[in-house]
C-alpha positions as CSV (number, residue, x, y, z in Angstrom):
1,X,-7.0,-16.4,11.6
2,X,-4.3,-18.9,12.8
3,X,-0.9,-18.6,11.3
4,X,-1.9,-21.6,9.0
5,X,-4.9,-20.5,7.6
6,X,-2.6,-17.0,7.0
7,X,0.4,-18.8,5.5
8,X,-2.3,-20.5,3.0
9,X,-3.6,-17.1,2.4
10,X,-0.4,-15.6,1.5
11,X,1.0,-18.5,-0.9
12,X,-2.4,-18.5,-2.6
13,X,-2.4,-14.9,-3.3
14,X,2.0,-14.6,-3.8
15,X,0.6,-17.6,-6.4
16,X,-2.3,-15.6,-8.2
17,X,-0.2,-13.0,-8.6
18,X,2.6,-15.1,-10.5
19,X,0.0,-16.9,-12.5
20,X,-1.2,-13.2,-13.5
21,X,2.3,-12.2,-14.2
22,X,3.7,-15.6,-16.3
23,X,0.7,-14.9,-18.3
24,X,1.1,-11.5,-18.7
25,X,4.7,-11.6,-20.1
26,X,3.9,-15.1,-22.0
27,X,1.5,-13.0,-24.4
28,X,4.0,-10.1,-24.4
29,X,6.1,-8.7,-27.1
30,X,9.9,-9.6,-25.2
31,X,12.0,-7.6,-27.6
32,X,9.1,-4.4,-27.9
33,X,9.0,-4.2,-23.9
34,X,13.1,-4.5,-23.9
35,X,13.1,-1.7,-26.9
36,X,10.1,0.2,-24.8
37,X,12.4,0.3,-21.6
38,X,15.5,1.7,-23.2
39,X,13.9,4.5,-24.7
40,X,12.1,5.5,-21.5
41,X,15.5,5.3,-20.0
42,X,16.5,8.3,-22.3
43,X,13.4,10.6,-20.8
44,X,15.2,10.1,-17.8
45,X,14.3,13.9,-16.9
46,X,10.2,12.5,-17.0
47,X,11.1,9.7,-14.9
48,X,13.0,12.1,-12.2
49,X,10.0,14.4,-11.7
50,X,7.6,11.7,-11.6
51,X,9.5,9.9,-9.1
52,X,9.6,13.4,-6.7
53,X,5.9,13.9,-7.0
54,X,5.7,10.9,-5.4
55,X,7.0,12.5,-2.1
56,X,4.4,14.9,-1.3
57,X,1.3,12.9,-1.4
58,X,3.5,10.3,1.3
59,X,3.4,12.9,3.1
60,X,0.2,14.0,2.9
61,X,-1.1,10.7,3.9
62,X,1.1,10.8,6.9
63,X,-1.0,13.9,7.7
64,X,-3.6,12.9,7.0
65,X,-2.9,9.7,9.9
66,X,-1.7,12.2,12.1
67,X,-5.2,14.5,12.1
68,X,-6.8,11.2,12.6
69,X,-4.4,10.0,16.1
70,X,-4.8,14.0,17.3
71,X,-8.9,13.5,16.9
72,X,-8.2,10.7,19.0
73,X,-6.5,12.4,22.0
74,X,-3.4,10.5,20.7
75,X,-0.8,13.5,20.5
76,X,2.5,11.5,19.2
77,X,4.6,14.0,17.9
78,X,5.5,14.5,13.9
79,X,8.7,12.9,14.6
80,X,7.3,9.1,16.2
81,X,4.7,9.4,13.5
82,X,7.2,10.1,11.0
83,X,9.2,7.1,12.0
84,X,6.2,5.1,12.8
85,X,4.7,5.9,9.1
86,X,7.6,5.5,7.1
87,X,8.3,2.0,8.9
88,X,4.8,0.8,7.8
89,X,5.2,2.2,4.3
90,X,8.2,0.1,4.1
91,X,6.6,-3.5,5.4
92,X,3.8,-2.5,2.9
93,X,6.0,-2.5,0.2
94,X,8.5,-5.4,1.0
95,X,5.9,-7.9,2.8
96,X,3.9,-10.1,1.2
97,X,1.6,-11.1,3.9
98,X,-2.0,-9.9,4.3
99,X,-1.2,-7.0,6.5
100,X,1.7,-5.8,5.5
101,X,2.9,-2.2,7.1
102,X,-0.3,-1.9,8.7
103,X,0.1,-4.6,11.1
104,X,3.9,-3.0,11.9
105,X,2.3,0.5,12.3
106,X,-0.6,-1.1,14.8
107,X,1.7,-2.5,16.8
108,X,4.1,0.7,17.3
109,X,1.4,2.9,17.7
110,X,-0.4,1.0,20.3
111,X,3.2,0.8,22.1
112,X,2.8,4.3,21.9
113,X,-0.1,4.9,23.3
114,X,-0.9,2.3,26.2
115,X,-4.1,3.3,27.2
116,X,-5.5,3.5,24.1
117,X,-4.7,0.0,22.1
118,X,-7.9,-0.7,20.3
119,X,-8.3,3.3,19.1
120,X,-4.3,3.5,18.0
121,X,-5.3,0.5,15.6
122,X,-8.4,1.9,14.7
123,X,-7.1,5.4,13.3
124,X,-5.0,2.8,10.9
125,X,-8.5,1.4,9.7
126,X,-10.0,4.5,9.2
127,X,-7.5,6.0,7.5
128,X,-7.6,3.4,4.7
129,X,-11.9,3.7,4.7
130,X,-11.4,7.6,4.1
131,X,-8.6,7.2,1.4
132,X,-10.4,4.1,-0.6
133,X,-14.2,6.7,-0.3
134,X,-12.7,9.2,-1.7
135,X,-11.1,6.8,-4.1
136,X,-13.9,5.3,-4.7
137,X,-16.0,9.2,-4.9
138,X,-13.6,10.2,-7.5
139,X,-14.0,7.5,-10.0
140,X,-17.4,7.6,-9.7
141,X,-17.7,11.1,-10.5
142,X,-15.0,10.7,-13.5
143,X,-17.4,7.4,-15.1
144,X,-20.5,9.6,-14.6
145,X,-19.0,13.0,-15.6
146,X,-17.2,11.1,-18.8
147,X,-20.4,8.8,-19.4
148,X,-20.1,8.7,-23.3
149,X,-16.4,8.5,-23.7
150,X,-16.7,5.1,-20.7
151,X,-19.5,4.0,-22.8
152,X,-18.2,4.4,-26.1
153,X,-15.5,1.6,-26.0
154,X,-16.4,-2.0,-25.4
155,X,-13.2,-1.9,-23.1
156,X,-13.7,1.2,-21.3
157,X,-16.8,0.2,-20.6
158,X,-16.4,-3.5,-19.2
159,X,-14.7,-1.5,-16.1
160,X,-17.3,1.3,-16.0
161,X,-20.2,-0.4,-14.7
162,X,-18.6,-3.0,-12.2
163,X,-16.5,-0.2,-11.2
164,X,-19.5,2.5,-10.5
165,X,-21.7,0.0,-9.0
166,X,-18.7,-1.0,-6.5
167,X,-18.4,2.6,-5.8
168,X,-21.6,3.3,-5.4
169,X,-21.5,0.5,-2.7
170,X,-18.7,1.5,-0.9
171,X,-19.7,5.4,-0.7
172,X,-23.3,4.6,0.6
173,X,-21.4,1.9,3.3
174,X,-19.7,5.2,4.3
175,X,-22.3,6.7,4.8
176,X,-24.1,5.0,6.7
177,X,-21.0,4.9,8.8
178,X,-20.3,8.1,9.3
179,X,-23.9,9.0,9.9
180,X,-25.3,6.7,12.3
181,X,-23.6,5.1,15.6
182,X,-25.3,1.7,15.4
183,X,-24.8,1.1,18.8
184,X,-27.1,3.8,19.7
185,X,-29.3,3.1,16.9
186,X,-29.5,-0.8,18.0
187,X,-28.9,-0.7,22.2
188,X,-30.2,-4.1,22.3
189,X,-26.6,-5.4,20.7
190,X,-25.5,-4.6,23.9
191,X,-27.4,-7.4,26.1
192,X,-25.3,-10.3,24.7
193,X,-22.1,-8.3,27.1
194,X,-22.9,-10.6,29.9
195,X,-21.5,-13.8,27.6
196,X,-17.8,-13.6,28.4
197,X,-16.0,-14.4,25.0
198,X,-19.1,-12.3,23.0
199,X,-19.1,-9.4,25.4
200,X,-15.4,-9.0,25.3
201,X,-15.8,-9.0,21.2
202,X,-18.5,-6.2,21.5
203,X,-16.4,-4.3,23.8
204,X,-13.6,-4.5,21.4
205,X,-16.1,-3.6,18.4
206,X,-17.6,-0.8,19.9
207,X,-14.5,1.0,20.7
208,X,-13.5,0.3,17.7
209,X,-16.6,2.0,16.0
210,X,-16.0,5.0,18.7
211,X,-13.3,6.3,17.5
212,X,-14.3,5.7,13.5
213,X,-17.6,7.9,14.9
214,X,-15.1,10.5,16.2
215,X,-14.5,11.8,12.4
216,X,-18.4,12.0,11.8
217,X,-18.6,14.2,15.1
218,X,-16.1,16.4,13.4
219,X,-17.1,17.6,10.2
220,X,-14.0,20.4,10.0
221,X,-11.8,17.3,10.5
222,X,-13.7,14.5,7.7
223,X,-13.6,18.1,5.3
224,X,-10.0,17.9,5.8
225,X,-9.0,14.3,5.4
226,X,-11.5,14.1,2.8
227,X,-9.6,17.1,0.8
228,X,-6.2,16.1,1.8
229,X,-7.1,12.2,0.1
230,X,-8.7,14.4,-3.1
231,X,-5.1,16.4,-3.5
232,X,-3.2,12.6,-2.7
233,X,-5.2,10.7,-5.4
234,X,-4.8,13.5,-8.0
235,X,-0.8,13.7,-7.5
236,X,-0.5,10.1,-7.9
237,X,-2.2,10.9,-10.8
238,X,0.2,13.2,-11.8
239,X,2.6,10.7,-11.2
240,X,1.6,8.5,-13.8
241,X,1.6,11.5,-15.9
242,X,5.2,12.0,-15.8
243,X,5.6,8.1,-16.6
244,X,3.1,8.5,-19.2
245,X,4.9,11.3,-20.7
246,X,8.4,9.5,-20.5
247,X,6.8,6.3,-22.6
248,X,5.6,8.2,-25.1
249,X,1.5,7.8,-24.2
250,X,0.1,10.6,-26.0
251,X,-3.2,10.9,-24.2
252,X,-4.3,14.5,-21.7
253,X,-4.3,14.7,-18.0
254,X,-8.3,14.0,-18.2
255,X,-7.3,10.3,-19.7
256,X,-5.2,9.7,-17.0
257,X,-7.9,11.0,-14.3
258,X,-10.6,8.9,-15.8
259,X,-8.3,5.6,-16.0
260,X,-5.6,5.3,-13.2
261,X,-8.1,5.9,-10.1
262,X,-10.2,3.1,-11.9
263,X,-6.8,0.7,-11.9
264,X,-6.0,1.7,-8.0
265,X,-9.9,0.8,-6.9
266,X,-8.7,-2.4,-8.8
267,X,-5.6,-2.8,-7.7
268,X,-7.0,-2.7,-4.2
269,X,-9.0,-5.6,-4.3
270,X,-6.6,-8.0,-1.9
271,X,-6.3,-11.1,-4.5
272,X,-2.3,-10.5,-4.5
273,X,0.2,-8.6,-2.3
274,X,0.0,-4.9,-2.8
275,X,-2.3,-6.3,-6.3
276,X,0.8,-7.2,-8.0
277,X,-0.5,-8.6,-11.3
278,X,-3.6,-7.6,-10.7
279,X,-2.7,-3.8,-11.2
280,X,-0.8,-4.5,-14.3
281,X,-3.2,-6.7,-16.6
282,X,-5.5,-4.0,-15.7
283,X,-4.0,-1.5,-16.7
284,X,-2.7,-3.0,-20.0
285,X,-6.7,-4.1,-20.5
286,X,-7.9,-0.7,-19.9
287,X,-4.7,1.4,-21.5
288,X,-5.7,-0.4,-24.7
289,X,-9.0,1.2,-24.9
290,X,-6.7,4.4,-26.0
291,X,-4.5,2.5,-28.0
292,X,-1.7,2.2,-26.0
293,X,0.4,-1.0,-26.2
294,X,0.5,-3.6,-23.7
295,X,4.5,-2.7,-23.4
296,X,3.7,0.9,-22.0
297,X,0.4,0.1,-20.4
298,X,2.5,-2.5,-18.1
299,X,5.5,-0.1,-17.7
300,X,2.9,2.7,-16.9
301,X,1.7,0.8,-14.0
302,X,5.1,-1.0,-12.9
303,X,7.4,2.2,-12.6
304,X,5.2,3.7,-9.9
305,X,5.2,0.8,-8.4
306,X,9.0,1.0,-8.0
307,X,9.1,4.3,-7.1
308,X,7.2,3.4,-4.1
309,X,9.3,0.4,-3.3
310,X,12.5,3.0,-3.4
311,X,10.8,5.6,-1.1
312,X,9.6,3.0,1.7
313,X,13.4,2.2,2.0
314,X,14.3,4.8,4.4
315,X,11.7,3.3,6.5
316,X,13.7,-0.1,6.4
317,X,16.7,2.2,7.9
318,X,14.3,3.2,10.8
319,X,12.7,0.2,11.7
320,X,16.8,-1.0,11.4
321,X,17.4,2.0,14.5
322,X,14.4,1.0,16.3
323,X,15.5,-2.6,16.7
324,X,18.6,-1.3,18.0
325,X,17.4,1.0,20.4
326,X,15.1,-1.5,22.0
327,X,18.2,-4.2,22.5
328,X,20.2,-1.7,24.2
329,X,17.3,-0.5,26.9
């Protein structure tokens, strides 16, 4: 893409996301929301533990990257990946471009590992594929386990079918990934390789698809990442609890289970940077479906949000030491 076509790209989606927002707060109670946000300031205690719990499942996706670069042969040690994680977690959260942290944490890790470029990017890709399947596997058990209470609100159940048949896509795609190498499946791919620019693509394709066929060769290892993205998504979960709880939403666990994992899968849809917007009106659509206002569905989105904005800044104070140590070499 050139750098025009991705500065188009960005201001269109930075504009979506405005449009959503403007909209958003134009049809909003101002004085509720205000009266909503100083109340929640006085369960500061809720807001405290929720904003911990968002530690360990950061970490556990850094694992969860690092299984994936050791499967590789790429042995950085918890320390580079440390800095190397913590610096993409804070581009994701503080860039508006297309590829945020990821494109930061490519280009450190394939620094890292020199002989290895294409299959230090690629652990990046297929970290995000794992975490959005299982994403994707646990609201689709959730809509299909909670079938009458998705289909017995008009609202509810506007997002359950959209949202189960995009799962349902996105977990048979994985597996058909993870089950067959299509280069050994279709060998013929292979004779357009004498065609310089097309070869040098398939070259770069089929490494790329190496290494993502490394976790399917490994079982032990996709039953790990796969487990380690189950405990990730369910203390995020949690996290929203803890807001939940500090707003006043009087709703179980199993609410919270069967509706935040469907506003992430939404949420992830790239129509606005880090699906700013897109993530609120979704949640204050689907929120409502339990009766919760739009003041504390938006707030029960938002204040996650922040939290991970606040814990990606120590990875602004790395990338800060990096820059540093690179001028003075």
């Amino acid at each position: 893409m050139s750098k025009t076509r991705q500065t188009f790209a960005t201001l269109l989606k930075l504009g979506i996301a405005i449009a959503v927002l403007v909209l958003i707060f134009r049809k909003m109670d101002m004085g509720q929301l205000q009266t909503t946000l100083q109340s929640t300031a006085g369960q500061w205690p809720w807001l405290l533990w929720g904003f911990l719990l968002c530690l360990p499942p950061v970490l556990l996706c850094m694992a969860r990257w690092k299984m994936i670069l050791d499967a590789q042969d790429m042995r950085l040690g918890w320390r580079r990946v440390n800095s190397i994680f913590f610096i993409g977690l804070f581009f994701n959260s503080f860039m508006i471009g297309p590829t945020g942290g990821d494109l930061v944490k490519a280009y450190y890790t394939a620094r890292e590992t020199n002989h290895k470029k294409t299959e230090a990017v690629s652990t990046i890709f297929i970290d995000r594929i794992i975490g959005l399947l299982v994403l994707a596997l646990i609201v689709a058990v959730m809509i299909l386990t909670r079938w009458d209470f998705f289909m017995s609100n008009s609202i509810s159940r506007v997002y359950a079918w959209p949202a189960l048949t995009a799962c349902l896509i996105l977990i048979g795609g994985g597996v058909v990934a993870f089950s067959v190498h299509l280069f050994e499946v279709f060998p013929w791919i292979k004779r357009w390789n004498h065609i310089r620019l097309v070869g040098k693509v398939l070259e770069t394709v089929e490494r790329v698809y190496n290494a993502f066929y490394v976790c399917r060769a490994n079982p032990r290892l996709l039953l790990r990442l796969a487990l380690t993205s189950v405990v990730v998504q369910v203390s995020f979960v949690g996290v929203g609890w803890c807001v939940g709880n500090a707003l006043g939403i009087q709703v179980s666990f199993i609410d919270y289970l069967a509706f935040s994992p469907v506003i992430g899968l939404i949420s992830a849809i790239p129509l606005t940077p880090g699906g700013t917007g897109i993530r609120e009106a979704a949640s204050i659509h689907l929120w409502s479906a339990l009766s919760v206002t739009s003041d504390k569905a938006l707030l029960l989105a938002f204040i996650p949000y922040i939290f991970m904005l606040v814990w990606g800044l120590p990875g602004g104070l790395l990338f800060l030491r990096q820059k540093s140590v690179v001028s003075e070499q």
